[in-house]
C-alpha positions in Angstrom: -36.5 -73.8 -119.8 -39.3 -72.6 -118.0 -41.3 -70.5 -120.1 -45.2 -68.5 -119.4 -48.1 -69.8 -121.7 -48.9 -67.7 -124.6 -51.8 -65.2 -124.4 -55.1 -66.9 -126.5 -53.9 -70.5 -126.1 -56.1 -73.6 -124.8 -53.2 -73.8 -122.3 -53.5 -70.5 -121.0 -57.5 -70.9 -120.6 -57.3 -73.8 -118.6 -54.7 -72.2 -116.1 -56.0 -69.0 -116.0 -59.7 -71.2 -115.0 -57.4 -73.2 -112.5 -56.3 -70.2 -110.7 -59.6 -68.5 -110.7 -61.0 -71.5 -108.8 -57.8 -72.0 -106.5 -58.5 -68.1 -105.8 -61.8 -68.8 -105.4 -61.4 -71.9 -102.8 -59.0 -70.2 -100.9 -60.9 -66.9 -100.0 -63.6 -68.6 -99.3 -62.0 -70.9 -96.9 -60.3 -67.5 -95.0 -63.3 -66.0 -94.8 -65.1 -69.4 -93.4 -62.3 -70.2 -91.6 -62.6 -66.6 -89.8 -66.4 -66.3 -89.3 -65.8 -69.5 -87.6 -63.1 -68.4 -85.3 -64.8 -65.1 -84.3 -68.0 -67.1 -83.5 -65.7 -69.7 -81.1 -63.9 -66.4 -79.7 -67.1 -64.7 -78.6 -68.6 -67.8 -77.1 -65.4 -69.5 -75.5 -62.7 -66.3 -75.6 -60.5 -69.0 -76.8 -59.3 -69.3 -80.2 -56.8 -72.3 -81.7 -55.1 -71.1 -85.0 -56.3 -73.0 -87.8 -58.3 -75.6 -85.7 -61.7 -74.6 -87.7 -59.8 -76.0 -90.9 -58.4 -78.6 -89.3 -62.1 -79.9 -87.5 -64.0 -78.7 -90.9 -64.9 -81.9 -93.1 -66.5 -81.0 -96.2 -68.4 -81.8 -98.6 -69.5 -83.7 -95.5 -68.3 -86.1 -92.8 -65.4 -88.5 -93.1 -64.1 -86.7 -96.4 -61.0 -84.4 -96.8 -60.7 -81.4 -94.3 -60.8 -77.9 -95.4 -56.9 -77.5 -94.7 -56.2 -80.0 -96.9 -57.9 -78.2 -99.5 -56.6 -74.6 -98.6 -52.9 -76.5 -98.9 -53.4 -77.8 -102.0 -55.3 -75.0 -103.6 -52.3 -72.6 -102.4 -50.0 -74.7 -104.5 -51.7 -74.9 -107.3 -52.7 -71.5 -107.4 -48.9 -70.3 -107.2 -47.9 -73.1 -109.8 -50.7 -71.7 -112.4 -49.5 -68.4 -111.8 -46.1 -69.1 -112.9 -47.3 -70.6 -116.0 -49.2 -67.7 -116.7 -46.4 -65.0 -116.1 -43.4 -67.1 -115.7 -41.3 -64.8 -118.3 -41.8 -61.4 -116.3 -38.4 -62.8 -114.7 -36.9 -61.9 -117.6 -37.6 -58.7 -117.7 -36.4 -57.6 -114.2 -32.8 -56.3 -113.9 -30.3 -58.8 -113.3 -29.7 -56.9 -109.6 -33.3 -56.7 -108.8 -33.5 -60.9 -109.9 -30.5 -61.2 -107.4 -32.2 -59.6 -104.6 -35.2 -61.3 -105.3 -33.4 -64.8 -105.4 -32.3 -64.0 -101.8 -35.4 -63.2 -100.4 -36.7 -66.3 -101.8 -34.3 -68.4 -100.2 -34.5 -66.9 -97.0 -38.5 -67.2 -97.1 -37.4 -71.1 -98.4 -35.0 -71.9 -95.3 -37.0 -70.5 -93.2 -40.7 -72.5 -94.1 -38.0 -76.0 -94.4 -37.6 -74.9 -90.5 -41.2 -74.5 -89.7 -42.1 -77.3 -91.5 -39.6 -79.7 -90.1 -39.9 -78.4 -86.6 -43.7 -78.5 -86.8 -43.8 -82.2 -87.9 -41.3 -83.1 -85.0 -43.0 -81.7 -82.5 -46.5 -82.9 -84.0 -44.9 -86.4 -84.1 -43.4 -86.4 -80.8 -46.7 -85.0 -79.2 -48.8 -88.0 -81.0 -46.3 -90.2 -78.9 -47.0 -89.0 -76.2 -51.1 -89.0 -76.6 -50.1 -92.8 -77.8 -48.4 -93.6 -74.8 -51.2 -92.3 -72.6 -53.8 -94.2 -74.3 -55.3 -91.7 -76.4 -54.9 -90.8 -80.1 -56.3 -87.4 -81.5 -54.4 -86.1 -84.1 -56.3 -83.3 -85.1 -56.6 -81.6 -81.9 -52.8 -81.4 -80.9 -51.5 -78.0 -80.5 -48.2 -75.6 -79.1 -48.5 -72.7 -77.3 -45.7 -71.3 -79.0 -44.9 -68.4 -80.0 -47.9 -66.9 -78.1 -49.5 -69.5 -75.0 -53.1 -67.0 -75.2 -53.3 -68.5 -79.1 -51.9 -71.8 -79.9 -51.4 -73.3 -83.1 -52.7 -76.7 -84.7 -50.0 -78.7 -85.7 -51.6 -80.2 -88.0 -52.4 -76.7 -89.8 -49.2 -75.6 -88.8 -47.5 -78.4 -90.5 -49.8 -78.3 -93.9 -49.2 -74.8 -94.1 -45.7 -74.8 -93.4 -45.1 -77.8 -96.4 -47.1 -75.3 -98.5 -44.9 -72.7 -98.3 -41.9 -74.6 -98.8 -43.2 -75.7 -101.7 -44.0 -72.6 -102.8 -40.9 -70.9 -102.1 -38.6 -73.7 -103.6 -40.6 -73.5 -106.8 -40.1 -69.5 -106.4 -36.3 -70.2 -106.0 -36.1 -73.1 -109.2 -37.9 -70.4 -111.3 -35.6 -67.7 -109.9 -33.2 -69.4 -110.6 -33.4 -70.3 -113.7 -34.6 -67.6 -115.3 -31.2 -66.2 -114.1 -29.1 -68.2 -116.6 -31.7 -67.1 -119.6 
C-alpha cells in the first residue's frame, strides 16, 4: 500500500528538503534556460526549444547538461510529493478518483507516444548524421509541429521519458489508492 509520510517524522524532513531543492533546481533552470533563449532570439531571431539545456554543461565542461538535471529533478520532485501527500487520494470521491485515473492515463499514453516517437526519430536522424560522416547528437532537431521553432530531440526525448514517468507513477498511485 502506498501510504504519505507522517507529519513531524525524520522521513518527512528529508522529503520535504528533497522537494524544496528539486523545486529549487528546476526554477532556476526555467528561468536560465529562458534568459538564455531570449538573449539567442534577440541576437539570431532564431530560437531551438530546449537547445540552451541541452548545450549548457554545468558545474562546468564535460559534466552532466542542465537537461539532464531538469529531467531528473522533475521526477524526483513529483516522487517526493507523493510521499508527502500520497493519502489525499483517499479522500477524493470515488467518481472524482475515476475521472482523475482517466486523465492520467490519457496524459500517460500520450507522453509513451512522444517519447517513443522522439527517440525514433532522434535515432534515425543520428543515422543519418552517421552515414554522412558527422556525429552531433546534441544539436539534432524537428521542425515539427511548428518549422519557425524546432525542438531538440534530445530535450524532446528527456522530457518526454519524464513525463511518462511521471504520469505512470500518477496512474500506479491512482490506481491503487482506488482499491483502498
Amino acid at each position: 500500500m502506498y501510504y504519505s509520510i507522517e507529519k513531524g517524522t525524520s522521513a518527512r524532513t528529508v522529503y520535504l528538503i528533497v522537494f524544496y531543492i528539486s523545486a529549487i533546481s528546476m526554477t532556476a533552470i526555467t528561468f536560465y534556460a529562458l534568459y538564455q533563449s531570449i538573449i539567442e532570439y534577440s541576437s539570431t531571431g532564431k530560437i531551438v526549444i530546449g537547445e540552451i539545456l541541452v548545450k549548457t554543461e554545468f558545474p562546468f565542461k564535460g559534466f552532466s547538461k542542465l537537461i539532464t538535471y531538469l529531467m531528473i529533478v522533475s521526477v524526483v520532485s513529483w516522487y517526493c510529493v507523493t510521499k508527502l501527500g500520497g493519502d489525499k487520494v483517499k479522500e477524493v470521491s470515488p467518481a472524482l478518483r475515476s475521472i482523475l485515473q482517466l486523465i492520467v492515463l490519457a496524459i500517460l499514453v500520450i507522453a509513451l507516444y512522444e517519447f517513443v516517437y522522439n527517440f525514433v526519430v532522434w535515432s534515425s536522424l543520428m543515422t543519418l548524421n552517421a552515414l554522412d560522416g558527422s556525429i552531433n547528437l546534441d544539436t539534432i532537431n524537428i521542425a515539427y509541429p511548428n518549422p519557425q521553432t524546432p525542438w531538440n530531440l534530445v530535450f524532446a526525448t528527456k522530457m518526454s521519458l519524464a513525463a511518462l514517468l511521471i504520469s505512470a507513477h500518477g496512474f500506479y498511485i491512482i490506481s491503487k489508492k482506488g482499491k483502498t
